[in-house]
Each structure stands twice: as structure tokens, then as C-alpha cells.
C-alpha positions in Angstrom: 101.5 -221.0 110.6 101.8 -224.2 111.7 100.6 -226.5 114.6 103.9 -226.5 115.8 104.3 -222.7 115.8 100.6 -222.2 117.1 101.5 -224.0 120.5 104.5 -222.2 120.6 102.9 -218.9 120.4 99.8 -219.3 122.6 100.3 -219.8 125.9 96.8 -222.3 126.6 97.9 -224.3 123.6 101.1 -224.9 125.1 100.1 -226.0 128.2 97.3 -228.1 126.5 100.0 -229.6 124.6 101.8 -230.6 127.7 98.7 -232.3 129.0 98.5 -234.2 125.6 101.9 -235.4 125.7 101.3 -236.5 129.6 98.2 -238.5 128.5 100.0 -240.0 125.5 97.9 -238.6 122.5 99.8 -237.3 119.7 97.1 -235.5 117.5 98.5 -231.8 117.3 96.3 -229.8 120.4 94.6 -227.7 118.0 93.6 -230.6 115.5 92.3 -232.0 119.0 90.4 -229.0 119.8 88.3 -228.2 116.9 87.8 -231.9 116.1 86.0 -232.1 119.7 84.2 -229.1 119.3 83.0 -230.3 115.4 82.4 -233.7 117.0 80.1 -232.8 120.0 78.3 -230.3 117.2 77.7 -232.7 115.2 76.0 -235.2 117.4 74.4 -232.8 119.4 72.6 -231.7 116.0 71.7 -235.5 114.8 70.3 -236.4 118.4 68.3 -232.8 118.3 67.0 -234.2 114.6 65.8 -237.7 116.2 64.3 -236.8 119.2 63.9 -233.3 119.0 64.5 -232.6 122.4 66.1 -228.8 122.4 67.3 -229.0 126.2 68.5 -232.9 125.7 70.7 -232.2 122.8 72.3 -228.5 124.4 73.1 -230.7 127.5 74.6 -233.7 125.3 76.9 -231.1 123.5 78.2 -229.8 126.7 78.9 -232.9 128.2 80.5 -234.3 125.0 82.4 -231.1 124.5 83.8 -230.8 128.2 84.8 -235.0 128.3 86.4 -235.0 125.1 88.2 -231.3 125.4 89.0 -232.4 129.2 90.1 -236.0 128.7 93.5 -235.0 128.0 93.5 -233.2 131.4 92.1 -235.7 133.2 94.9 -238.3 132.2 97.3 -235.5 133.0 95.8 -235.4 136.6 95.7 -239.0 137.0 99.2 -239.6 136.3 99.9 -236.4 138.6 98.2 -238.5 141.3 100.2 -241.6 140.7 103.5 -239.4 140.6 102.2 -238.3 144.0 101.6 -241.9 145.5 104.6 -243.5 144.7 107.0 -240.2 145.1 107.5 -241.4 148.7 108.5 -245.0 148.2 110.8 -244.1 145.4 112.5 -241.0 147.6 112.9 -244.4 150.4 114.3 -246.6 147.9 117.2 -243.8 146.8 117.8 -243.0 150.6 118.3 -247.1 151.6 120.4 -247.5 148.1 122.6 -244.6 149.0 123.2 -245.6 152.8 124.5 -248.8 151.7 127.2 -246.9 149.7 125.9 -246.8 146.2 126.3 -243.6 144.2 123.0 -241.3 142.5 123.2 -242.8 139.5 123.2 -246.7 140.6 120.4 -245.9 143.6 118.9 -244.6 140.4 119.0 -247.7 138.3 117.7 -249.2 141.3 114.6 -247.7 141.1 113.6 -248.5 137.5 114.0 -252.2 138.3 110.7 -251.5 140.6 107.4 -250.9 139.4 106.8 -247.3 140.7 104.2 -246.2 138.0 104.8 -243.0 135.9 107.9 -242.2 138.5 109.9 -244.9 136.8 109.5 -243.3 133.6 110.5 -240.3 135.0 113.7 -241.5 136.7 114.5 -243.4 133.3 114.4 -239.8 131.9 116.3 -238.4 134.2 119.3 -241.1 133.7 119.1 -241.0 130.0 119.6 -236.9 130.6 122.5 -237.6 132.8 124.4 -239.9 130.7 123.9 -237.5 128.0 125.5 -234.5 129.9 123.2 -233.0 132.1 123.8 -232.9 135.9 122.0 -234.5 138.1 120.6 -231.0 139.4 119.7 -229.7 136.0 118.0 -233.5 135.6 115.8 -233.3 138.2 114.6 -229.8 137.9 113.8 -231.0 134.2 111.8 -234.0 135.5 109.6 -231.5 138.1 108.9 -229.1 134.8 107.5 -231.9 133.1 106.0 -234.1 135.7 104.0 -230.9 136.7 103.8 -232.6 140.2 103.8 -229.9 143.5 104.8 -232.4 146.0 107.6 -233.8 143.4 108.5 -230.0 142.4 109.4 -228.9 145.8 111.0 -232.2 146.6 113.4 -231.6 143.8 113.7 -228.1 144.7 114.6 -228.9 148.5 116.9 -232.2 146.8 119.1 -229.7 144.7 119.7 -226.8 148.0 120.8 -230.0 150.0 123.1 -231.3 147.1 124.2 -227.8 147.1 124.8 -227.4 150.7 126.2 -230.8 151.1 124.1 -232.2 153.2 123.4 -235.9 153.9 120.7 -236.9 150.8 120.1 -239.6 152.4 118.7 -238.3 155.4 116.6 -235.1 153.8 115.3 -238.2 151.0 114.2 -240.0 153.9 112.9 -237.1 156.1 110.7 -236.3 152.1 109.7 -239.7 152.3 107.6 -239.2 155.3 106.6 -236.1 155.2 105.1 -236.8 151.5 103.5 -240.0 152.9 101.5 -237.8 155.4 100.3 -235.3 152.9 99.1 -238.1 150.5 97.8 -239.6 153.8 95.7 -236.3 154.8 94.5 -236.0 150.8 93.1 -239.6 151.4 91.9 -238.7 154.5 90.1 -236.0 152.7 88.1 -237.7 150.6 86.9 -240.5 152.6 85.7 -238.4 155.2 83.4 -236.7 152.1 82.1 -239.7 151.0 79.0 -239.3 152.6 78.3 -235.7 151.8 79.6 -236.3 148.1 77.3 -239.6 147.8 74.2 -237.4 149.5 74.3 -234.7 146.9 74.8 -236.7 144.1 71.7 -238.8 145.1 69.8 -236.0 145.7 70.7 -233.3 143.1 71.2 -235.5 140.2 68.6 -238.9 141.3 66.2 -238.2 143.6 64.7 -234.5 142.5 65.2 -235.1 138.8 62.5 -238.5 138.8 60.2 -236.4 141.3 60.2 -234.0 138.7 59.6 -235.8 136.1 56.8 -237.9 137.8 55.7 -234.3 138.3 55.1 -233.8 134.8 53.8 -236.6 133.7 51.3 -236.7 136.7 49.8 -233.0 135.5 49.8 -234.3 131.8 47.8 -237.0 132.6 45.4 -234.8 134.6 45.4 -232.3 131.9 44.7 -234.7 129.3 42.3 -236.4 131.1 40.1 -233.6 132.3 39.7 -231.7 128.9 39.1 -232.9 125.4 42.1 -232.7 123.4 40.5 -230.5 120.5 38.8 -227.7 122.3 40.7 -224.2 123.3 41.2 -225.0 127.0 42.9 -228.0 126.5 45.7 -226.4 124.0 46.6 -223.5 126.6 46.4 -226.4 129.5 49.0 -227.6 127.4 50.9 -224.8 126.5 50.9 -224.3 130.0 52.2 -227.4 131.0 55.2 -227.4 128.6 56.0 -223.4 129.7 55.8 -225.3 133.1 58.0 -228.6 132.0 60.7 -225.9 130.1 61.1 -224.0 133.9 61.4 -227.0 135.4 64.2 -228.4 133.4 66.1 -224.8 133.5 65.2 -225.4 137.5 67.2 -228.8 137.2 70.3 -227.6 135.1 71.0 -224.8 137.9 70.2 -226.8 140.8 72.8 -230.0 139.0 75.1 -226.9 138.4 75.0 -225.9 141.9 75.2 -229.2 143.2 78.0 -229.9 141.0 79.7 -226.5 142.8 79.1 -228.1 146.3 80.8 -231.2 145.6 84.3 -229.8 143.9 84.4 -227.7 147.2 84.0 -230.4 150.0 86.0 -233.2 147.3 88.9 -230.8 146.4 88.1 -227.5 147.9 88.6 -225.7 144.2 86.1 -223.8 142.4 87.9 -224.9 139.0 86.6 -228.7 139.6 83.2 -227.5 138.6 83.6 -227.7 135.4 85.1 -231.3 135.7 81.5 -232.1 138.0 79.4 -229.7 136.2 78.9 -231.4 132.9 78.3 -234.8 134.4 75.7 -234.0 136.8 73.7 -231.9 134.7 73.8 -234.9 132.0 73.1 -237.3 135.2 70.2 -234.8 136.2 68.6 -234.7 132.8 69.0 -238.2 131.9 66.7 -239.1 135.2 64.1 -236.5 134.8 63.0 -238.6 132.0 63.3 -241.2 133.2 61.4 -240.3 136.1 58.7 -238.7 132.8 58.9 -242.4 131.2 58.0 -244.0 134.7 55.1 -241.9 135.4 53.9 -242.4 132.1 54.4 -246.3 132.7 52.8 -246.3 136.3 49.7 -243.6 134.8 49.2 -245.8 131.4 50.2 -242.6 129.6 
């Protein structure tokens, strides 16, 4: 079986595929995969060998794992977005072609002569599909299957009923326009508002607690160390102690980054799913500081 016949057949390959081809990469999706997955193994092994750090290298597998298996979506969203801010000047720019009595297909051209992002590869699609047969209905639907856009899938949808219905184009493009322009605007809105909650927890669940930890820890292993002899039986199960203590602590951070991670995808996007876009990040931000918070303490202490 091959590649080809693999995306074909599973239905998360397919759609994986379709986020590859978005984001312009055009290793096969299931060469992508596993070469990820062996990839983030592989380094999450050597680093585990060089600093033998069990926690560090888990974390650094799941963080290279997630980027590199979720890069292709996250180039697939980010042209999503662009299709999104520029749907409503393109829809203008057909409308204002139109009313001054040129046909689709020229208001069309129009628009490719304008820099509109990914939209003007889009439209360019959508004209090479209409010179080669296709109507201009069967076009656009075409285009909102593959741009994977909402707003642009049920602005085609709504274009096609009024081409259908006869209706003026040029006023429902228009009416589109601004109705698109206030969704983007409320989206925007959104996020800016959330800045301040989304800065807080960042700060605090992946900055802030992990270096307090981890001047924690390095303030009882000084006080350990300094108030028993290394050799005698005390000082080995003060020790043992302290790294049970240092391993809960750790497993303490990674849920509370992981929870943190939870807060922000709700009050950034309000969608569970975005945790595992967040989740990866701040428990690598999280860890990264709780030693450096371990190497500061150790710098302020003489350790």
C-alpha cells in the first residue's frame, strides 16, 4: 500500500494531508509522521544520555513531538487567519468591480492584480477552474473545500443561493463585506481584551512559581548539605528525601503548566482542543525556569 493509498484510506491522514498541502510541505503525511516521532525519540534519548535528566528529556520529546507533528497545522491555521482578514476587502473589491459594469470573471482578474494574501491564490484557482469548464458556482464551492475557511465557506454558500435566486451580487458581496469585517473585528477584540489575563498566567504558571521552586530546592540542598556530613546515614536519606521531594515538585509543575496551559486556550480561543497547541510550550517554559531558578539559587547560595 502506498502513501498515496494510505491517505486515501484513513480519514486523519487525509485531513493531515490537506493541512500539508496548505502549509506547502510535500513529504508524504505518513513519511512526516513517523519521521517526527523517530526524530523527537531520538533527541529526547541523546539529551537524557548527556544530562541525564529523566523529567527534562520526557518534556523535550513532548514538546519536540507536538511542534513538529503540529507545525503543519499551525501553517494551515495561519493562512486560515489570513483567508479570514482579507476575505472582506476582496468580497468589496468584486462588489465595486461589478457595479461599474464589469462581469465575474473580469472583477475576478481584478482582484489578483492586488495583494490579498492567500485569497489571491485562491481566486487565481478559481479562474484557472472556470476557464477550464467549471461554473463559477461549482468554483467557489471548490475553493471553500479547500481553503477550509468558516467565514469564506458560508460566504460562498450564501454567494451561490443569491446567484441562484438572482439577486443583486453586488449588494449581498457588499452586505458580506461588512458583516465579515465585524466578526474579524469582535475576534480581535477578543484577544486584546485577554491580554492581560493571558500575559498574567503565563508569568505566573510558567516564570514566576517554576524559579521559586527551584530556589526552593536548591535552598533545602544547601541546608541539607550543610548541616550533615555527606558520608554518614542521615545525610543519604536527607537526600533521598530531598530528591523524592524535588521529583513531586517537578510532577507539581508539569500539572500546574498543564492547567495553566488549559486556562489560557479557554479565555484566548474559548476551545478545549488549543491545549494541546499551549500545553507543550508551557510545560517546556515551566521546566526550563525551574532550573533555572535551581542554577540561580545555587549561584546566589555558592552551591
Amino acid at each position: 500500500m502506498n502513501g498515496i493509498e494510505l491517505s486515501e484510506r484513513f480519514e486523519f491522514l487525509a485531513k493531515y494531508k490537506k493541512y500539508m498541502n496548505s502549509a506547502k510541505l510535500a513529504a508524504p503525511p505518513e513519511i512526516w509522521i513517523v519521521g517526527s516521532i523517530i526524530a523527537s525519540a531520538v533527541l529526547s534519548y541523546l539529551s537524557f544520555i548527556l544530562l541525564n535528566d529523566f523529567f527534562g528529556s520526557i518534556i523535550l520529546l513532548l514538546f519536540l513531538g507536538t511542534f513538529s507533528l503540529g507545525y503543519p497545522y499551525m501553517l494551515h491555521q495561519k493562512r486560515i487567519e489570513d483567508i479570514d482578514k482579507n476575505l472582506p476587502g476582496v468580497l468589496r473589491e468584486i462588489a465595486t468591480s461589478l457595479k461599474s459594469g464589469g462581469t465575474m470573471e473580469h472583477s475576478l482578474k481584478e482582484v489578483i492584480e492586488s495583494d490579498h494574501g492567500a485569497m489571491t491564490h485562491e481566486i487565481k484557482v478559481v479562474i484557472k477552474e472556470m476557464r477550464d469548464g467549471k461554473t463559477f458556482s461549482d468554483a467557489m464551492k471548490s475553493m471553500a473545500r479547500r481553503a477550509d475557511s468558516q467565514l469564506l465557506e458560508r460566504s460562498v454558500f450564501i454567494i451561490v443561493d443569491a446567484v441562484k435566486a438572482g439577486a443583486s451580487i453586488a449588494d449581498v458581496l457588499e452586505a458580506l463585506a461588512e458583516d465579515i469585517r465585524k466578526i474579524y473585528r469582535l475576534k480581535r477584540d477578543r484577544v486584546s481584551k485577554t491580554t492581560m489575563q493571558f500575559m498574567f498566567i503565563i508569568f505566573a504558571g510558567g516564570l514566576i512559581a517554576p524559579v521559586l521552586f527551584g530556589l526552593s530546592v536548591q535552598i533545602l540542598h544547601f541546608m541539607i548539605t550543610s548541616a550533615t556530613s555527606g558520608t554518614s546515614d542521615i545525610a543519604l536519606k536527607a537526600l533521598d528525601a530531598e530528591k523524592t521531594l524535588t521529583d513531586y515538585m517537578t510532577i507539581y509543575l508539569i500539572i500546574e503548566a498543564a492547567f495553566s496551559s488549559l486556562m489560557i486556550s479557554i479565555i484566548r480561543t474559548g476551545k478545549f482542543t488549543k491545549v494541546i497547541t499551549y500545553g507543550p510550550m508551557m510545560i517546556a517554559m515551566a521546566y526550563f525556569f525551574f532550573k533555572v531558578g535551581q542554577v540561580f539559587g545555587g549561584m546566589l547560595l555558592g552551591a
